[in-house]
C-alpha positions in Angstrom: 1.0 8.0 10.5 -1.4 8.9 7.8 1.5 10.2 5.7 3.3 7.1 5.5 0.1 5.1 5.0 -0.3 7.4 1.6 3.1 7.0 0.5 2.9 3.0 0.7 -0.6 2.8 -0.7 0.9 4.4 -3.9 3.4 2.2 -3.7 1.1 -0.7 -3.5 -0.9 0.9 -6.3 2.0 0.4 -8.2 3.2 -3.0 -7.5 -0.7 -3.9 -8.0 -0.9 -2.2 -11.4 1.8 -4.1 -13.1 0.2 -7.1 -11.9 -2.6 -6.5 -13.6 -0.8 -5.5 -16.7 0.6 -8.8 -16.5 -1.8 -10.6 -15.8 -1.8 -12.9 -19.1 2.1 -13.1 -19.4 3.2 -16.3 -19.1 5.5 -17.3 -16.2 4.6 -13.8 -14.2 4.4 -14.2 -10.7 2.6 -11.7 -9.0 4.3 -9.2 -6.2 2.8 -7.7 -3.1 3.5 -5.8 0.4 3.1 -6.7 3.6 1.1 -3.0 4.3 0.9 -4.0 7.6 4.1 -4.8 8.5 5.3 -2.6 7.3 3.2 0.4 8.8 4.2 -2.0 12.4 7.2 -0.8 11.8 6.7 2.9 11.2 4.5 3.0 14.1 7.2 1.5 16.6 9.3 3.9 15.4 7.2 6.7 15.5 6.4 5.2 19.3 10.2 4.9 19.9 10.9 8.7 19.6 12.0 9.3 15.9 10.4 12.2 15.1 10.4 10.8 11.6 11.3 7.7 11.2 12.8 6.2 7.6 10.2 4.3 5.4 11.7 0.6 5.1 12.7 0.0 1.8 10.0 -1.8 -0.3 12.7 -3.4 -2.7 13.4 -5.9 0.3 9.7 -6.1 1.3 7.8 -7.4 -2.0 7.3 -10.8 -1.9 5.3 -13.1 -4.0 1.4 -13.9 -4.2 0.2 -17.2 -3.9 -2.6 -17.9 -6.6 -5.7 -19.4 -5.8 -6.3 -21.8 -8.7 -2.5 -22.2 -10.6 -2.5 -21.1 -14.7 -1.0 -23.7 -16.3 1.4 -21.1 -17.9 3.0 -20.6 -14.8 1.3 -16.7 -14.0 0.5 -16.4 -10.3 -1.7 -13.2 -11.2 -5.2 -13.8 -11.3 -7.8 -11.0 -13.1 -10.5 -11.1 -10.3 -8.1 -10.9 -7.2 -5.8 -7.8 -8.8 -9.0 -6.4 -9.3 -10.3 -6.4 -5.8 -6.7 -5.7 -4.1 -6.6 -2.8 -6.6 -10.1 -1.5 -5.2 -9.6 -2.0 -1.7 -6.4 -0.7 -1.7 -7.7 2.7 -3.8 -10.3 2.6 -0.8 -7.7 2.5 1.9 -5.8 5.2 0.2 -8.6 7.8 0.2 -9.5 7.0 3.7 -5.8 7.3 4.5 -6.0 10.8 2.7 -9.5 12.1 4.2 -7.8 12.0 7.4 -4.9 13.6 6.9 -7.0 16.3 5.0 -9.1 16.5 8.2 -6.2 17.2 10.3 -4.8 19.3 8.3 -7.9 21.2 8.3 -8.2 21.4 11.5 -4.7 22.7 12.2 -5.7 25.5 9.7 -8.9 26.1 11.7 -7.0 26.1 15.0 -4.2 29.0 13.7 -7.0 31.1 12.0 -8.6 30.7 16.1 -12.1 29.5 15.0 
């Protein structure tokens, strides 16, 4: 699971990033994932047997963030909450990777019979 969880937090990362790049463009409307969803539906396919199942396409996934207090230029990104989805997302993604590291490490210790 922990695999997939990496590859769509970098994905997220992303689609975070060029929100905050745009974040005084006029018009702009801020994109985002549903991460959880989305890993839903990795999971029930892990759980239905695929031994590895595709990763939904994110192209059909993003969908658009409503803002908390509207700009009267029309941009739905706001500086404070890119921020904060940027951190906790860069928080979820090295939790995501300590784990698989452990494993991984693990794996290794188990072959080399420690």
């Amino acid at each position: 699971m922990h695999p997939f969880a990496l590859q769509l937090r970098l994905e997220r990362a992303e689609i975070i990033a060029g929100n905050l790049a745009n974040v005084d463009t006029p018009g702009f409307l801020a994109r985002d994932i549903d991460y959880q969803q989305i890993l839903q539906q990795v999971e029930s396919g892990i759980q239905a047997g695929q031994s590895r199942p595709a990763l939904p396409e994110l192209g059909h996934e993003l969908l658009y963030r409503v803002p908390y207090q509207a700009a009267a230029d029309g941009n739905t990104a706001e500086l404070n909450v890119e921020q904060a989805k940027f951190a906790g997302n860069s928080m979820d993604f090295q939790t995501s990777f300590t784990f698989l590291n452990m494993k991984i490490s693990g794996l290794h210790k188990a072959i080399r019979g420690e």
